[in-house]
N, C-alpha and C positions, 0 to 999 in steps of 0.2 A: 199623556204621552208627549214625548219631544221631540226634536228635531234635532240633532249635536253636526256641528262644521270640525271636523278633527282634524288636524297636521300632522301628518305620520307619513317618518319614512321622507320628509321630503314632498311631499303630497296632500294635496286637501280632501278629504272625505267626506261627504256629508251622509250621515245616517238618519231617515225621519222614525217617528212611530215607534219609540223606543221608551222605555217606563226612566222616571229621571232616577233612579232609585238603581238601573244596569248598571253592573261591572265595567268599566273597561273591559278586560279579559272578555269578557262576552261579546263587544264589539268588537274588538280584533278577531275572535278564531269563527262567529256563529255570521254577525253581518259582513266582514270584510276577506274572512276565508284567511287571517293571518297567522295560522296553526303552528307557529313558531313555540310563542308565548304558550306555554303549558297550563291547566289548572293541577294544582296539586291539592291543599288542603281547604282552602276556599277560607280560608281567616287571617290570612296575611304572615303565617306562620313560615311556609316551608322555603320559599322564594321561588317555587318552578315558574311563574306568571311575571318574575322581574322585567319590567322596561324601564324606561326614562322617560320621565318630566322637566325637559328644559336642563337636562342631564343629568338629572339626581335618579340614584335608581329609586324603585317604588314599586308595589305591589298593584297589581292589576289588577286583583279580583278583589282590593280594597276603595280603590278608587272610581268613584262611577266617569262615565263618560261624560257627562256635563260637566263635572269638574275640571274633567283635564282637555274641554275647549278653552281655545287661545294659549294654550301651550306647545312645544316643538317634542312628540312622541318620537322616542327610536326605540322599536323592536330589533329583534334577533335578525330578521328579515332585511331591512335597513343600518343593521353595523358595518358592514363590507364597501366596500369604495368602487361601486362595481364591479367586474370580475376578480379584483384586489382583495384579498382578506385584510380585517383587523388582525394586527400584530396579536390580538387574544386568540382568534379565532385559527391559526396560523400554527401558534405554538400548542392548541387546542388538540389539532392532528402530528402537528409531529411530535407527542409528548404522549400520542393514544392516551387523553383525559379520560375520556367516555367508559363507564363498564355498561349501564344499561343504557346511559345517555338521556333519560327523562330529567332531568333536573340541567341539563347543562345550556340550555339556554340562558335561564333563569341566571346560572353561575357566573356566564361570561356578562350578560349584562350588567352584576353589579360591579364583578370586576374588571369594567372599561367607565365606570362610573367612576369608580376609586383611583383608575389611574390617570380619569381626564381633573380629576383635583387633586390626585397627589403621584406623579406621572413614577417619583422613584420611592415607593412604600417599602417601609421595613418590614421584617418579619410580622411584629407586633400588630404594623397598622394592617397586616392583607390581613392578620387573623381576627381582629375587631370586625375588619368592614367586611366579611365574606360570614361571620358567623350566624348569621341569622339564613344564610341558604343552606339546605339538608341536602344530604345525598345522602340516600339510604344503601348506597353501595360501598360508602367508603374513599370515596377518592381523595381527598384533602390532598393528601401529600402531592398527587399529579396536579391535581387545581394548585397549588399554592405554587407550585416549582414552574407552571403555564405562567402563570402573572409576573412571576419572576422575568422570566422570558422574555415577554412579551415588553415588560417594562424594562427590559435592557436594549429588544429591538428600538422599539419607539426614543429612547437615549442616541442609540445611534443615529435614527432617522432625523432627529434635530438637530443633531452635528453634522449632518449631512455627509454620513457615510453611507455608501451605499455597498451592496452585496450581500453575500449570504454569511447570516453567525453558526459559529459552530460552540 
């Protein structure tokens, strides 16, 4: 058994009594109550358990929790700037992404991943970097046209325009 000191969200955690061999994803939703990150397939296939390692996304139910100590973890839970949406999670709702909404945590995390390294992605790169997350509902076209968005707000936020896009 272990002990793991996590940084998530901003915040230090310490988890004891944990096998070194735990998910992350299992310390986020069982020991820290962070029920954002979803499990979906448990082999790192689908993306619903997407977070960030030091801002790369990652699978959660791939990575154990020892591993991703002394790393800076952002969940779903900690994307938002306090009561502030990310510009993903923004265009998120006013694009009604969501049909059943189980994958779409997992969705936004990679792509806020993708657009903190590649802030104006082309078609080609959103559909590279988002194809490895499943939605069994179908939404692509809403996800895709979100990043779009979202990666036009954030353009503007740097030129320091401020107000609402239409």
């Amino acid at each position: 058994m272990a002990s793991v000191k996590l940084e998530i969200n901003g915040e230090t955690h310490t988890v004891a009594d944990i096998a070194a061999d735990t998910p992350l994803l299992w310390v986020l939703r069982d020991s820290l109550g962070l029920v954002g990150t979803k499990y979906g397939c448990g082999g790192g296939y689908c993306g619903a358990c997407t977070v960030q390692l030091d801002g790369q996304a990652v699978r959660s139910c791939s990575v154990t929790a020892v591993a991703a100590q002394g790393k800076h973890i952002t969940t779903i839970e900690g994307l938002a700037n306090g009561d502030e949406l990310h510009p993903l999670q923004q265009a998120w709702i006013e694009l009604d992404v969501p049909q059943c909404g189980y994958c779409q945590a997992g969705q936004i995390m990679n792509a806020a991943a993708l657009l903190e390294s590649n802030p104006s992605p082309s078609d080609s790169d959103i559909n590279r970097a988002m194809a490895g997350n499943i939605c069994r509902c179908g939404c692509y076209v809403r996800i895709k046209q979100a990043i779009q968005q979202a990666s036009s707000a954030l353009a503007f936020n740097a030129m320091g325009v401020e107000g609402e896009l239409s």
